[in-house]
N, C-alpha and C positions, 0 to 999 in steps of 0.2 A: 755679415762677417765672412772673412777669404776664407779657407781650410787652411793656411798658412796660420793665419791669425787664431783661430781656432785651434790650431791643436797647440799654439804658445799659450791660449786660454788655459788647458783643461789643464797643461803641464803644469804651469804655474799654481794653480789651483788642487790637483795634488802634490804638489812640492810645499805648499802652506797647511794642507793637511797633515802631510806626514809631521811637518814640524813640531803639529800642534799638537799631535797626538804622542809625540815623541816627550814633548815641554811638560803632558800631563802625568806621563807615564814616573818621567823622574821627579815629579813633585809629590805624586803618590808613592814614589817606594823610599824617596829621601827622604819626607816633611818631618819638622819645617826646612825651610831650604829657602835661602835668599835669593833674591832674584840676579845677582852678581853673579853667584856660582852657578844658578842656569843657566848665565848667559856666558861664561865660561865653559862649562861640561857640555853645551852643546855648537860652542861655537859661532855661538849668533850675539848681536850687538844686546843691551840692556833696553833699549826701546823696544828692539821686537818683540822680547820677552814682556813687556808691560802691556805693548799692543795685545796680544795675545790673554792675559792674564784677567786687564781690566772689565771686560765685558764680564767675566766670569766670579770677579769680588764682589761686580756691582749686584750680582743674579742671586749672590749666596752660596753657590758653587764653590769657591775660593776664599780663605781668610786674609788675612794681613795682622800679625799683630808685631808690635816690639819685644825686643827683650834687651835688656841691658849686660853688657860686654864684661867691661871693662871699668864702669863706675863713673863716665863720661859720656860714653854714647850710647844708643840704643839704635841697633841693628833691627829692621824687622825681615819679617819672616813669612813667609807662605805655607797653605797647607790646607787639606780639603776640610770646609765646615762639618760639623758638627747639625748634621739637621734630620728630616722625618724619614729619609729614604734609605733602604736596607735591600738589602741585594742576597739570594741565594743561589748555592751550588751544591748540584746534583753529583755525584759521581755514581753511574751505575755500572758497576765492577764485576768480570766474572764471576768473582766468588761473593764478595762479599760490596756494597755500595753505602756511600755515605752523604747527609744533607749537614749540612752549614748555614749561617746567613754572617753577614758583612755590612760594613759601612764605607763610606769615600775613605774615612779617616783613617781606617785599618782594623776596627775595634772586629772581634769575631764573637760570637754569640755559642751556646753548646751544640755539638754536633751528634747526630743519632746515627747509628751504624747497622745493618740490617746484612743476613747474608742474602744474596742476592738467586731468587725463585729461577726456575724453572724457564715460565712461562714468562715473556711480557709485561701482558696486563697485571700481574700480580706486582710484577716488582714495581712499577707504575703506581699501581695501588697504594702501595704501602711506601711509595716516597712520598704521592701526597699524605698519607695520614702524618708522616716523619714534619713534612714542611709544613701543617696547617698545626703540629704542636711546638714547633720553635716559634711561627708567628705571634701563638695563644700567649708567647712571653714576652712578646713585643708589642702593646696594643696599641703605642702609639705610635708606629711607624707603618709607612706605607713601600709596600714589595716593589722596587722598581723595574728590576730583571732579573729572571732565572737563567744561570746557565749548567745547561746538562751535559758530561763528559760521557762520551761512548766507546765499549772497545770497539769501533769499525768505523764503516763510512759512513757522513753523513750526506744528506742532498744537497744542493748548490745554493737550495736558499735559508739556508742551516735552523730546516725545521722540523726536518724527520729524519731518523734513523736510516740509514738503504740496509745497509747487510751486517751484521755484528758474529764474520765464521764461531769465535767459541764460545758466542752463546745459543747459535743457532737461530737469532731474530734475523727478520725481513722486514722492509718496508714500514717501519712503528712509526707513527704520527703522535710523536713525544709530544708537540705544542700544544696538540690539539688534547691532551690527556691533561692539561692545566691551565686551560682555558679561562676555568673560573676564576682563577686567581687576580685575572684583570691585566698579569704583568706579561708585558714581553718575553719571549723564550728564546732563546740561542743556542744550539745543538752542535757538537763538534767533538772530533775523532779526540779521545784522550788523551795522546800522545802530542798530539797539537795542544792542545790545553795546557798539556804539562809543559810543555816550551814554553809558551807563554808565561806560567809562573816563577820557572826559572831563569825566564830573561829578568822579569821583574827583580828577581834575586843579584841576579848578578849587577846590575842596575845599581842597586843599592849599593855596592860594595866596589864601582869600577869609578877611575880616575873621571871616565868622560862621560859619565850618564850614558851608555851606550850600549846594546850587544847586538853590533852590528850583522852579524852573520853566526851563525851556529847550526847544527846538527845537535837532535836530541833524540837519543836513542830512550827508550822506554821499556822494560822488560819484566816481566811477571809471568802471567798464563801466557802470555804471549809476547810479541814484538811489536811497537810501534813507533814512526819516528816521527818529529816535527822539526819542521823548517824554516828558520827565520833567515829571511834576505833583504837586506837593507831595513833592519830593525821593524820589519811588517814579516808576520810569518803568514807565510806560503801555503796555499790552498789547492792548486792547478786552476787550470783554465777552462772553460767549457763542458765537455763532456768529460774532464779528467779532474773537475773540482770535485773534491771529495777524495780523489784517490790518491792524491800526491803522501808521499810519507807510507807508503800502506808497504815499506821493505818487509817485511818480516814476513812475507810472503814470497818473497824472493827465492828459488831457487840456487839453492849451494850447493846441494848433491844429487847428481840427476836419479833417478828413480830410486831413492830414498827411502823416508818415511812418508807415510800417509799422511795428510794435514786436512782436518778438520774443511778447512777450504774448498777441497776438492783435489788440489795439486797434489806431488811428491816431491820430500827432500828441501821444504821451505826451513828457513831461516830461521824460524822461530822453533821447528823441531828440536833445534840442536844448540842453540844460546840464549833459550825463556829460563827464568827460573824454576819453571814447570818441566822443562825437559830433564832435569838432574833426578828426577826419579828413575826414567827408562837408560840414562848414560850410567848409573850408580850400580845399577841391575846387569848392564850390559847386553842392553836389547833384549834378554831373556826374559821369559812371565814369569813373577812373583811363584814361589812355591807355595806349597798347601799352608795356610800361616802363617806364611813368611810377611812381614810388616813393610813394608816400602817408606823408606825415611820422605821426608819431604825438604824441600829445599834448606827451611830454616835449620834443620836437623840435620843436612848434613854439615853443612857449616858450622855448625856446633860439632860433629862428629869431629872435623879437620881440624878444627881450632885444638885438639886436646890430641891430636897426631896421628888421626886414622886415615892410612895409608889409600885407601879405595877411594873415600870422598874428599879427599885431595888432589887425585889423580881427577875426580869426577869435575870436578871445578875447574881445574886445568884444561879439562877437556872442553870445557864450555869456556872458557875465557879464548880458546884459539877457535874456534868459531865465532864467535863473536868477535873476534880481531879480523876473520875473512870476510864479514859482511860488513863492518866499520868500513875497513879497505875498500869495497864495492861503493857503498854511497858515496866515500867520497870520491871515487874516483868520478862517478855517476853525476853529481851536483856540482861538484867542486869546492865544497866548502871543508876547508880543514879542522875546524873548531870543534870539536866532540864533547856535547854532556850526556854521559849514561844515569839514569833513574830508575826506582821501580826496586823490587824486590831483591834484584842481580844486586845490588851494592852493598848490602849485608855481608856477601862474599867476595871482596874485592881485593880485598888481602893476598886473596888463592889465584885469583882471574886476571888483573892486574896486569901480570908478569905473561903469561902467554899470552894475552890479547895485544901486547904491546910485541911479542915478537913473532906472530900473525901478521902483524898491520907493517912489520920491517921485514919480512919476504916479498911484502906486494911492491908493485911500483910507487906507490903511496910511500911507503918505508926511506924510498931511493930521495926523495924530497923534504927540504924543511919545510918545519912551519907547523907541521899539524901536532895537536895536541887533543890527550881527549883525559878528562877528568867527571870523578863522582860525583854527582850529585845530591838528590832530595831522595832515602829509600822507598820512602811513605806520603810523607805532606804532600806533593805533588798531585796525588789524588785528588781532593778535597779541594784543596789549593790551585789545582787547576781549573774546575767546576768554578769557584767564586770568581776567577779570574776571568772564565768565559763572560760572566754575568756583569763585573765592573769593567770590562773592556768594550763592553756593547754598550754598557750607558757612556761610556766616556765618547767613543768613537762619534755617539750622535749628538755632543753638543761642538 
């Protein structure tokens, strides 16, 4: 085979992938869902969509039933079976982590919430005891894949943790810590994860089964962002897989605050929902028993007219509208979903992050938009999402 012809192979070949992974994605966040309107919301004929579809009815994978319309016809419909395989998601959260388990079809099972240790191994520890007692309620399904959400980077073959700055972990060999389990593991920076949940979201709710491109800002203890381009989110390349998305470490004020990372004056110092404690205060240390509000608390403070944690949210909304500006200027992508803890107070933030993002050159351009998202489910929800996007991707 030429290199000409080859690399029309391999193009072609991921060009049938993405499709299929695309055909899957909307049939899991729409189902049921005709195959008319897939082949509609993605713009492809009604055969490809059946080419695609049929190996996967016949497998089990896939259903097909009827329903009746209109008292004359009966429309059928698609939609993932109902069968033994069950899917869990990790989120191991600075403060606090949470286990779920899932089906193709969407059913969710209870989920156990745990503050999250110190150390590691512990918290390891105690996510499997979490996941071997959701199982214990499941006895007749079989674990297909786990997927574990991390605050940091992960390795390039998404199977160990590299560096997690605010929790202080290095190098964790997550797969290898649930081995037993028999199932597959897939590892990936949180904020990626949480893009992936709410593309799913959006998905559901958009004319063309699609989210094309987007930026998702992520904010809590910290900052993280995820990348979707050409409706595949973005990972980097090479030596820089793992690190794409990791702004919130971004400098925005040169010698700053101190960041946990090592740096000064990162991004996430001054528009996490963790920073409104030290911007509340005014950089000064807490007095002799003086209480330091926390995020939810000052939002609550504001909501009822208190002038300081008004201002404090303010403050954080125009920094967070300086580093919005920077990605995109950076990527190029216009489309902003913010997530995570920050949306509880968006009421307050809202307003100056929007007129941060209109000083920058960004501002000077149409087009871009940035809207709330998920403040919480994205967590949990992104963790299951790692787990059913990995089984999905390998068939």
């Amino acid at each position: 085979m030429d290199n000409g012809l080859l690399y029309r192979h391999r193009a072609a070949m991921t060009s049938s992938t993405r499709k299929s992974n695309q055909l899957l994605r909307l049939i899991r966040a729409s189902q049921p869902i005709m195959r008319t309107e897939i082949a509609a919301r993605l713009s492809i004929d009604k055969s490809t969509v059946s080419e695609h579809v049929k190996p996967l009815i016949a497998s089990g994978i896939l259903r097909e039933e009827s329903y009746s319309e209109d008292g004359k016809r009966r429309a059928r419909y698609l939609s993932f079976a109902a069968n033994d395989l069950i899917f869990a998601g990790i989120n191991l959260g600075v403060r606090r982590s949470q286990i779920g388990l899932t089906t193709l079809s969407g059913e969710l099972s209870d989920e156990i919430e745990f503050e999250t240790p110190a150390e590691a191994w512990k918290a390891l520890s105690l996510a499997k005891q979490s996941l071997n007692e959701l199982l214990a309620k499941q006895p007749n399904k079989t674990l297909a894949v786990i997927g574990v959400s991390v605050p940091g980077m992960a390795d390039e073959s998404r199977r160990k943790l590299v560096f997690a700055p605010n929790l202080g972990w290095k190098n964790v060999d997550i797969e290898n810590a649930f081995a037993a389990t028999g199932a597959r593991v897939v590892v990936d920076n949180d904020s990626t994860a949480a893009a992936m949940y709410e593309a799913r979201l959006k998905i559901r709710d958009s004319e063309d089964g699609l989210m094309t491109n987007f930026i998702l800002v992520r904010s809590g203890t910290g900052i993280g962002v995820g990348l979707v381009i050409g409706s595949e989110v973005y990972r980097g390349t090479g030596a820089g897989r793992g690190v794409a998305g990791e702004f919130g470490h971004m400098t925005i004020l040169a010698g700053g605050k101190p960041c946990v990372c090592g740096n000064r004056g990162c991004w996430e110092k001054y528009a996490s929902a963790s920073s409104a404690s030290s911007l509340y205060l005014g950089d000064r240390p807490p007095r002799t028993g003086e209480k330091v509000p926390r995020f939810v608390e000052i939002v609550s403070k504001a909501s009822v007219g208190d002038v300081r944690s008004r201002k404090t949210l303010e403050k954080i909304g125009e920094y967070l509208g300086i580093g919005i500006a920077n990605v995109i200027m950076g990527v190029g992508i216009p489309r902003v979903v913010i997530s995570g803890r920050l949306v509880y107070g968006w009421e307050f933030i809202e307003g100056p992050m929007r007129a941060a993002i209109g000083q920058s050159i960004v501002g000077k351009t149409q087009g871009w938009t940035v809207e709330a998202g998920e403040p919480a489910g994205s967590a949990i929800g992104g963790a299951l999402e790692l787990a059913v996007e990995g089984f999905l991707a390998s068939l």
